[in-house]
N, C-alpha and C positions, 0 to 999 in steps of 0.2 A: 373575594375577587369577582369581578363581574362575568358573566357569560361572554365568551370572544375574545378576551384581554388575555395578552401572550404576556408573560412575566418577565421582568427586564433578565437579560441573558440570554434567554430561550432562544434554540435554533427554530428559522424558517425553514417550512418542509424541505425547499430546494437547498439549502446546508444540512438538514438531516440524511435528506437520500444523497448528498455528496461525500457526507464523514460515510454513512455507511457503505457506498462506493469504495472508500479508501479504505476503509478498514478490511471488507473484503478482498483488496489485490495483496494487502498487508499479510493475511491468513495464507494465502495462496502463492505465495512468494516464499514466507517461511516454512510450508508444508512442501514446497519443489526444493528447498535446501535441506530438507530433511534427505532427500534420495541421494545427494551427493558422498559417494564414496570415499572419500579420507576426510578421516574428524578436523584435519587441521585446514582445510577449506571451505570444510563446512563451519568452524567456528569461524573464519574469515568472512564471507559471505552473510553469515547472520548478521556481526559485529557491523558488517558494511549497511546490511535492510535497514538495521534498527539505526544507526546511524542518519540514514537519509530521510528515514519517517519524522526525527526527532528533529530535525534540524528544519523541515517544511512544515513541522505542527500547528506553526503561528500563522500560513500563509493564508490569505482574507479574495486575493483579488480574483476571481471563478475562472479567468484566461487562464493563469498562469497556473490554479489549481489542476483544472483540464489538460493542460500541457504535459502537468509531471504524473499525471496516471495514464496517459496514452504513452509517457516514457517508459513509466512504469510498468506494463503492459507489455509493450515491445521488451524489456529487458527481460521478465519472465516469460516470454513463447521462446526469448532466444536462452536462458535457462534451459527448460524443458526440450528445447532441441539437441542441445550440445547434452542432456541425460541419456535421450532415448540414441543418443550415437553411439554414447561410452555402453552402452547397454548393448548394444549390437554387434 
């Protein structure tokens, strides 16, 4: 393979630091349902992450990728809100 030649498949830096974007709210999502206290909404809650991750896997267009991690985002601060209440 020549010097500079990206192999067909290969992520562009800007979809590498995107997936690794996603994958880190992905970690961070599932590590804030770890604190939720009854096992049967925590296993709801996961079923529902892993759910939404799976179903957006295939998504290509960078808008609408951008969209659903700023949702994503907003759903887990509002998570970790409704934690740190049940917590107090």
């Amino acid at each position: 393979m020549a010097a500079g030649r990206v192999p067909p498949g290969a992520l562009t830096l800007k979809q590498f630091l995107r997936r690794q974007q996603v994958l880190r709210l992905y970690r961070r999502i599932l590590r804030a349902i770890r604190e939720v206290p009854a096992e049967q909404d925590r296993r709801y809650l996961k079923d529902w992450a892993r759910e939404e991750f799976r179903r957006n896997k295939d998504a290509t267009e960078e808008d609408a990728i951008r969209m659903m991690i700023t949702q994503g985002n907003m759903q887990l601060q509002e998570l970790q809100r409704t934690l740190r209440l049940a917590k107090s």
